[in-house]
N, C-alpha and C positions, 0 to 999 in steps of 0.2 A: 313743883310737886305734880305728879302725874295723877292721872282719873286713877287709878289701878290702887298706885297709893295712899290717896284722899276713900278711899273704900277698905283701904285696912284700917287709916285712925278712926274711919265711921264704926266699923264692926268693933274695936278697940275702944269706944268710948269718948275719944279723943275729940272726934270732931262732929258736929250735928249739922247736917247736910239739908241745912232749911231752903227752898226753892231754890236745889241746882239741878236743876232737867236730867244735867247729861248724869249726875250721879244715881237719881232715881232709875233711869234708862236700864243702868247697871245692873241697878238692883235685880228690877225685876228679868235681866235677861240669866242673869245667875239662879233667883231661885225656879225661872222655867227651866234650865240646864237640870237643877238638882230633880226638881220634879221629874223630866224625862228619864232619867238616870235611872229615879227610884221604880217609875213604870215597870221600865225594861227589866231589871231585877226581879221585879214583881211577876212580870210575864212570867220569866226564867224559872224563877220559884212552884209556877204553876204546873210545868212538867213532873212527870211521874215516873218512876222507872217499873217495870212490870217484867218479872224474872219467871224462868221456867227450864224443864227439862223434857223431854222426847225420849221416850224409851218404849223397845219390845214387850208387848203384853204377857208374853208368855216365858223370854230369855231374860228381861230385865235388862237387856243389852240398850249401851243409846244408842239413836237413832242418827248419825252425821249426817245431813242433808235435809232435814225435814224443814217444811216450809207452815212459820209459824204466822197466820194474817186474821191482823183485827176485822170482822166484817162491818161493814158498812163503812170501809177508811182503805185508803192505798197506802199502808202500812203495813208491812209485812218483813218479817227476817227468816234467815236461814240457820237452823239449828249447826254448832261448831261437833268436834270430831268427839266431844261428849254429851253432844246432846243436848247442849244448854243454850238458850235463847236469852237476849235482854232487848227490851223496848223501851227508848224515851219518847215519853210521847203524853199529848197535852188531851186524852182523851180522860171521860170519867169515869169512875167504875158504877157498874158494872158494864164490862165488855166482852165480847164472843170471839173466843179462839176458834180461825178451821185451821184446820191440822193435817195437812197431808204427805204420802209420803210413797214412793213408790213400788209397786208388793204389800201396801198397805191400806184398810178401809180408812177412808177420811172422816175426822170425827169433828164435831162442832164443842165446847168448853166454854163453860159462863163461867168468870171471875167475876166474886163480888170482894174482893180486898186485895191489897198488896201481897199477899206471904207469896213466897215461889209456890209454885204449882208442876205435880208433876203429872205428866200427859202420858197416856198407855196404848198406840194402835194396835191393833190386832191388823195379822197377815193376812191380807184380802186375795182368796181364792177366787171369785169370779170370773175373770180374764180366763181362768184356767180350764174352767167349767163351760166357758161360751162353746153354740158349736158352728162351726165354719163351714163353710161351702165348698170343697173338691174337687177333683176328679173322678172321684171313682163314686161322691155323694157328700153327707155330711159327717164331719167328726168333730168329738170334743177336743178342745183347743191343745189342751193336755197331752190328749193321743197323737197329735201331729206329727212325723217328723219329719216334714221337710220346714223350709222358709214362706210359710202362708202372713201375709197381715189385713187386718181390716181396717176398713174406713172406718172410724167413730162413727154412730148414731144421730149424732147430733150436728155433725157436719153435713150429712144428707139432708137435711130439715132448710136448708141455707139457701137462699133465691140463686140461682146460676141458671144462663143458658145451657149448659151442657153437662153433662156428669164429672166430664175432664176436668171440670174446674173443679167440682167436688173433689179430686184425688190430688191437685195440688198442694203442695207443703204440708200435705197430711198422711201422707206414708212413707216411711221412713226404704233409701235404697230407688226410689222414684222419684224421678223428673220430668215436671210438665214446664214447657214453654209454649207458651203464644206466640204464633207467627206474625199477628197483625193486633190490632187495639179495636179493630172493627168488629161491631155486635154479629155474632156465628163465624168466626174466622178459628180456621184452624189452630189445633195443638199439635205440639211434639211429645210424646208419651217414649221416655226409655224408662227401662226395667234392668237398675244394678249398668247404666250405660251401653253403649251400642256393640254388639256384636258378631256385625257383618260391615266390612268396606265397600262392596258391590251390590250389596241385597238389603232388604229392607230390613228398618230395627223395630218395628211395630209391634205392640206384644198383640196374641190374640183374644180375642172378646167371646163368652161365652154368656150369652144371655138365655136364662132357663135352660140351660142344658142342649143348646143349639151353637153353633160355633159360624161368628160374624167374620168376614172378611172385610177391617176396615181402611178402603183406598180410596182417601180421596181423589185422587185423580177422577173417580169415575163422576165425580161432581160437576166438573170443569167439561164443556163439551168444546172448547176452543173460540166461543163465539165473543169473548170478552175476557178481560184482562184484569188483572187486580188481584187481592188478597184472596185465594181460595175459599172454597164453603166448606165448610165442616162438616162430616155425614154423620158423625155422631151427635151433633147437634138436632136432628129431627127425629130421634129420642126425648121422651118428656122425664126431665130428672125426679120429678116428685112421684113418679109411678115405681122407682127403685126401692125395696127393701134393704137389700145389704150388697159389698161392693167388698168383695176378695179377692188379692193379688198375690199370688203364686209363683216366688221367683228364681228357687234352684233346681236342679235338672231333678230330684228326688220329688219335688209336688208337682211337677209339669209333665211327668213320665209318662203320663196317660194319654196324652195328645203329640210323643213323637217329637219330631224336628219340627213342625209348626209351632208347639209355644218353646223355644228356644229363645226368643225374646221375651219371654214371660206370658202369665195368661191373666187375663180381668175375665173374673167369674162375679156374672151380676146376675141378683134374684129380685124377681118385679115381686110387687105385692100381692097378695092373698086376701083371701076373707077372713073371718074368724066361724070356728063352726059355733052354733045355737046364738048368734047373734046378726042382726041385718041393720047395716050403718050407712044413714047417708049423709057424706061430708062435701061441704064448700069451702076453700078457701082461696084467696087472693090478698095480694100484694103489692102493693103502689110506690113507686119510687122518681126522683129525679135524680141525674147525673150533671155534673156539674167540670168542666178543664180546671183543673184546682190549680196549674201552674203553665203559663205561655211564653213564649221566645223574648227573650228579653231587649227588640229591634230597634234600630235608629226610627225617630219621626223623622218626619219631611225637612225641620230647620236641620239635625243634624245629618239628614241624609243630603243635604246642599251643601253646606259646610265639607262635609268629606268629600265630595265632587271638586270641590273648589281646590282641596290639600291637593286632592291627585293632579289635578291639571297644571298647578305650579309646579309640583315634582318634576311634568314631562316637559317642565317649560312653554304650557299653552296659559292662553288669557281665562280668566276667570268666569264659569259659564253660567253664576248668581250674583246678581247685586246682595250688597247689606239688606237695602231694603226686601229684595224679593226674598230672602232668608228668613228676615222678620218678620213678612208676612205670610210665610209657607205655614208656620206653629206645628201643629202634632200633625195634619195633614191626615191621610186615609190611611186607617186602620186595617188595613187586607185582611193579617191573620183573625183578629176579631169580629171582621166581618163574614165570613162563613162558618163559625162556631153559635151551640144554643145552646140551650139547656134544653135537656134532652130526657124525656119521660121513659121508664118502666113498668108495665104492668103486668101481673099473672092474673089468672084466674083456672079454679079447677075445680071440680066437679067427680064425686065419685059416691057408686054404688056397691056397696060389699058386705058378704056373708054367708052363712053354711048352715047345715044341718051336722047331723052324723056323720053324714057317707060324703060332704060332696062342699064345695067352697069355691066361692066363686067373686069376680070384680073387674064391675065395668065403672070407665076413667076416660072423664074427654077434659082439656087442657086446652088453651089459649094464651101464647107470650108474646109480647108486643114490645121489643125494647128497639128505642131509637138512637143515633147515634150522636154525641155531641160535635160531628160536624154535618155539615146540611147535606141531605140526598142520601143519606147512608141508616140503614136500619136491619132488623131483622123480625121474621111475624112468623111465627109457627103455630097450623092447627092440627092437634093430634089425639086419637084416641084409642082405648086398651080393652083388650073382654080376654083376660084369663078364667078358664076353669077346670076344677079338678076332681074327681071324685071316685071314690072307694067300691067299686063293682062288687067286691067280694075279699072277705081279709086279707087273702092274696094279690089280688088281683087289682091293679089300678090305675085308669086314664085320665091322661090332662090334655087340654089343646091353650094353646096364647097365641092373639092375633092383636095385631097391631098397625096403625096405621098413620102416616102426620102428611101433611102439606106443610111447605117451608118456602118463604119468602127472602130473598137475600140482598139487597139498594148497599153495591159497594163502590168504593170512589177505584179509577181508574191509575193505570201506571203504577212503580214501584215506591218503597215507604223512602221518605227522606232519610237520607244518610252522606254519609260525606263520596262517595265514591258517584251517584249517579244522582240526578235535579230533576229525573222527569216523573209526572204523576200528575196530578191535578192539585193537590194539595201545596205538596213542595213548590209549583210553578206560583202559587198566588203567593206563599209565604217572599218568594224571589220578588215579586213584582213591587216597582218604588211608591213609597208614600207619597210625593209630590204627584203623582197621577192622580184622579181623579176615579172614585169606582163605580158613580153611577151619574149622569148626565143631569142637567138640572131638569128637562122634563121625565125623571124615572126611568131613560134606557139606561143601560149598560155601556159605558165608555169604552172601546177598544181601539181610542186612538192614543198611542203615548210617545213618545219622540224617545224612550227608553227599551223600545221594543223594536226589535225589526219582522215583523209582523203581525197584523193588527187583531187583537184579540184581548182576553178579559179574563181572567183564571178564577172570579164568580159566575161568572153564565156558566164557564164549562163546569162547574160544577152543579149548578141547578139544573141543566141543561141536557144532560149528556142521562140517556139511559144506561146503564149498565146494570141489571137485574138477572139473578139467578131462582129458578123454582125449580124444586128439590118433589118428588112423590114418593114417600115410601111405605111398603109394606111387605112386613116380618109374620112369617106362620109359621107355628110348629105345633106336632102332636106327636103323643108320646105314651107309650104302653108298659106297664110297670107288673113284673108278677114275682111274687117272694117264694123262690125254691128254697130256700133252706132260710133260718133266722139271721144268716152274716152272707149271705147267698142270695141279690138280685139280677133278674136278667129284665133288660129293658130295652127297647127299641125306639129312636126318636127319629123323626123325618122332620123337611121345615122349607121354605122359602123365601129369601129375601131378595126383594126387588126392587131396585132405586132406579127411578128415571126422573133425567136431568133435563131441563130447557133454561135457554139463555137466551134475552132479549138484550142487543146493545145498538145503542143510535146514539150517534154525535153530529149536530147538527155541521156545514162543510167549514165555517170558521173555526171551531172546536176541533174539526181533526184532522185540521193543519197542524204541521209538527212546531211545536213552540221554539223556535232558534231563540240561543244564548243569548242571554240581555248587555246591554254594555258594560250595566256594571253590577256587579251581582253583591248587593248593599245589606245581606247576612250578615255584616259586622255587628256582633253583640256588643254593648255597652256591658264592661264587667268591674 
């Protein structure tokens, strides 16, 4: 007779199971199974279902696509092709429907019990009502008719070095890419994609009603090498109001075959008239390499030496032991990586009367970069003003000015095609070397190199610094001949001038020859 069935004639009456262990054992592992069983059930039981419907306020039509979410929970559904929603879910009542949906005002709904619920949005004008920035001035969104979009509100509010980053994945028909991961490195900006093979695809930049010619090129004076400066970068983004792009031949008419790549029409901020505001704000961050190369240490970067030289038919260039004792060996890539700080601060003055509105803005960005030697520092500041001479009659002047700092690493970005740079050369360099001497110099002696050098010093080492000066003027004379009838005159100047410092000390700008064995092999 088995345990199994000495516990049916127990449950059966049959048999009285006085000090046998393993029968008790039994017992109790069965009614902990019942008990788990009944939990789970119990949990199960605890779910709720919560039903509803989406519909037109005014049509009574459903609503298919509306997006139906508990607040305060990442729970959320999407209403089906009649408008009906269902929730399981372990929350309690009461709970708060937001409701949105889009062409429609988003609404918030307290449910205090299970009956369906039906939800009613009304068709949200505002979008339509907003007014835009143009060429020819401002219109309501409504009146438009070419292809105008804008930046959300709430996206300018957002810590970035440069405005470009503000218009990434946030306007639909636009594509920004970064040329480099370095703090002020250039973007690419197409407008609906490129529309020249020989000539540039840049859309034009209209700031206050001034039109920016922006080339980098003029950043780079030749004297160093590396990731370009950005020139849009010594713009302060938080001095921006609204940021409008302009992208068929019907809203860009005004400006000719120059914005035929499209136009960025940016409005800097203003005062408020009968009020005087003065704001500080600042932002503190750290950056962090959330993910690094995934490299041989040192035991398996000797082991792989060892495979190949069997392969060619040569003697083994590791003992066992020297393998066992190599272990994880020097870290290259992690050793010139850090956590790397951000900070803003800004500072502004702003306000009007009746006739006249005005705002001064000085700015401070300090962001470093998460590998060492590399950062960006901009000091920049703004005095717009504008005022109403006579109900016709009206002048503005904007002046603007930054200094821009730019600590960028040297050579091209790692990729499969070319190894040289600073960076790519130390990622290359073997774990069994050593990276810094046991009294604190820099080792550049390695029997894996054929020329003696350290792809850490070159990078602490090596000046390669760009300083950027700019300043933006403009003024502008405004007179209303008729009610739909402006005539206005703008004049303006902008002035970038570039200096470049680079020095590499004479070990550093020897050219790094090809290592013997280039030990990239990821473990995968």
């Amino acid at each position: 007779m088995n345990l199994f069935q000495r516990y049916k004639k127990y449950l059966a009456g049959k048999l009285l199971p006085v000090n046998d262990p393993a029968l008790l054992r039994l017992s109790v592992q069965t009614m902990l199974f019942l008990s788990l069983v009944s939990l789970s059930a119990s949990a199960q039981n605890n779910n709720v279902q919560l039903v509803g419907k989406v519909v037109d306020d005014r049509t009574k039509e459903p609503l298919a696509g509306a997006v139906v979410h508990i607040k305060g929970t990442t729970h959320h559904v999407v209403a089906d092709d009649e408008g009906a929603f269902t929730f399981i879910t372990g929350q309690k009542i009461p709970v708060v429907y937001e409701v949105s949906h889009v062409g429609y005002e988003s609404r918030e709904i307290t449910v205090k019990d299970y009956k369906p619920v039906d939800i009613r949005l009304k068709p949200g004008n505002a979008q339509l009502s907003d007014v835009v920035v143009v060429g020819y001035g401002t219109q309501r969104r409504s009146d438009v008719a070419g292809a105008v979009t804008s930046v959300p509100k709430n996206l300018l509010t957002q810590p970035a070095v440069s405005f470009d980053n503000l218009i990434q994945g946030a306007v639909p028909g636009v594509a920004v890419t970064q040329s480099s991961a370095q703090p002020g490195s250039t973007a690419t900006i197409r407008v609906r994609g490129g529309n020249s093979i020989t000539f540039g695809n840049e859309p034009l930049y209209v700031i206050d009603g001034f039109i920016i010619y922006n080339n980098n090129s003029f950043t780079n004076t030749g004297a160093s090498n590396g990731a370009s400066v950005n020139a849009l970068a010594t713009i302060n983004p938080s001095d921006i109001e609204s940021i409008e792009i302009l992208k068929d031949a019907s809203a860009t008419a005004i400006y000719g075959s120059r914005g035929a790549n499209g136009v960025v029409v940016i409005t800097t901020r203003r005062g408020k008239k009968g009020t005087d505001e003065f704001n500080y704000s600042a932002y503190y961050g750290e950056q962090q390499v959330s993910k690094k190369l995934d490299l041989l240490n040192a035991a398996q970067w000797a082991s792989l030496v060892n495979d190949i030289n069997l392969s060619d038919g040569k003697p083994k260039t590791f003992t066992d032991s020297a393998i066992a004792a190599a272990g994880d060996g020097s870290d290259w890539q992690s050793s010139a990586l850090r956590d790397a700080p951000v900070q803003n601060h800004e500072l502004s003055l702003a306000g009007g009367d009746d006739k006249s509105r005005y705002l001064i803005s000085g700015n401070y960005f300090n962001q470093q970069g998460t590998v060492l030697n590399s950062g960006f520092k901009r000091y920049s500041a703004r005095i717009n003003y504008e005022r109403n001479v006579t109900d016709r009659f009206k002048v503005a002047a904007n002046i603007f000015g930054s200094r821009s700092l730019e600590d960028k690493l040297t050579g091209s970005g790692y990729n499969s095609i070319n190894f040289s740079g600073a960076y790519p050369s130390l990622v290359l360099s073997s774990p069994v070397a050593l990276i810094k001497n046991g009294d604190g110099t820099y080792n550049t002696t390695s029997p894996y190199t054929a020329s003696p050098t350290n792809p850490l010093q070159d990078i602490v080492a090596t000046t390669n610094r760009s300083y950027l000066t700019r300043v933006m003027g403009s003024a502008s004379a405004e007179y209303k001949i008729l009610k739909e009838l402006v005539l206005k005159i703008t004049g303006g100047v902008d002035i970038l001038n570039t200096k470049q410092n680079y020095y590499a000390p004479t070990p550093i700008h020897r050219p790094v020859l090809r290592m013997v064995i280039q030990w990239v092999v990821m473990v995968l």
